[in-house]
N, C-alpha and C positions, 0 to 999 in steps of 0.2 A: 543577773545570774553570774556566778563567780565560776573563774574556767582556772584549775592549778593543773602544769603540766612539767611533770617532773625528766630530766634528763640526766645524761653521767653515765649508767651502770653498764657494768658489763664484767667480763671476767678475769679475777687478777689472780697471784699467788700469792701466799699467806704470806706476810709481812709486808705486802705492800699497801700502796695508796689508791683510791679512788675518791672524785668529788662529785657529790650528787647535787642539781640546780633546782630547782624551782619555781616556775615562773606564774605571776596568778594577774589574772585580765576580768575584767568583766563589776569591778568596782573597787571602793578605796580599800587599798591594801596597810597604807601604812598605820592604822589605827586599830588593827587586829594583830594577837597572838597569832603565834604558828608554830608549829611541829613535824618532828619527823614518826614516823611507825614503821615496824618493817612485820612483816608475816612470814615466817617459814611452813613447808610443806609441811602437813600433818598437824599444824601449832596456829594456835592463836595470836591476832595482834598483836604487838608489844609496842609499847612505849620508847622512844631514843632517843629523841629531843625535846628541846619546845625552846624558844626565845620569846621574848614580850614585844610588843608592838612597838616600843623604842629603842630596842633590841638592847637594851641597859643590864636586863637580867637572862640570865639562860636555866636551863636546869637538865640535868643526864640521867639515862638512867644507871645505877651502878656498873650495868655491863660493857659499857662503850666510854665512861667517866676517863679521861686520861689520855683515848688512844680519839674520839671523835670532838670534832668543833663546830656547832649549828653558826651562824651568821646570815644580817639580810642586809641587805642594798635597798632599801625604801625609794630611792630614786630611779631605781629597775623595778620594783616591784616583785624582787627576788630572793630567796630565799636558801642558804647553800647548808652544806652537809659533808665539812672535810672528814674525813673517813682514813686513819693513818692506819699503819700495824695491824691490818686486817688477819682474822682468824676463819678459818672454814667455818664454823659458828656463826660467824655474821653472815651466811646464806640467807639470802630472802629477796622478796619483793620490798622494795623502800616504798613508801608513802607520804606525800606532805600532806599536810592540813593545814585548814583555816577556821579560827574559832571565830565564831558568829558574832558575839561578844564584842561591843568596842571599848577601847580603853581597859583590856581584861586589867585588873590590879594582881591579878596572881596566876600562876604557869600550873598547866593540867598534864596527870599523865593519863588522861582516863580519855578513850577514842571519842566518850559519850559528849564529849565537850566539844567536839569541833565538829563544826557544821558542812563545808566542804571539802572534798578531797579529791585528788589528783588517780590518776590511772595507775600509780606505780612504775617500777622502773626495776629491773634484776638486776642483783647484785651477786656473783658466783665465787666465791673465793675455794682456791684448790687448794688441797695441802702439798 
């Protein structure tokens, strides 16, 4: 059974930084995709990262393209989530995932693709 257990979050003001970690136990980490999603009150899932299992390719979504940088540590088993120029918009619960998939050949922004996922983590940014 795979255990992701996200840390970092907490409360910043708009333009600053926060880094969200990642950590996953419970089998081989490094031959799986992974992601970030975050969920705001009233709104559905979104998409905001994703890195490949070699971590060779990333992919963002428009909204965070520029200002966030996924990356993992395969020899931690960990997965990070630099978060620069934060906007009160980026409000939510952060999410990792892990897609079930090994060796995925291509990066998902769709939740239905990843098979495990962490507890989440809040993330507040004040204006």
């Amino acid at each position: 059974q795979v255990q992701l257990v996200e840390s970092g979050g907490g409360l910043v003001q708009a333009g600053g930084s926060l880094r969200l970690s990642c950590t996953a136990s419970g089998r081989t980490f490094s031959i799986n995709n992974m992601g970030w999603f975050r969920q705001a009150p009233g709104k559905e899932r979104e998409f905001v990262a994703a890195i490949s299992w070699s971590g060779g390719s990333t992919y963002y979504a428009d909204s965070v393209k520029g200002r966030f940088t996924i990356s993992r540590d395969n020899a931690k088993n960990t997965v990070s989530l630099q978060m620069n120029s934060l906007k009160p918009e980026d409000t939510a619960v952060y999410y990792c995932a892990l897609e079930g998939r090994l060796y995925g050949s291509s990066l998902s922004k769709t939740s239905s693709a990843y098979d495990y996922w962490g507890q989440g983590t809040q993330v507040t940014v004040s204006s």
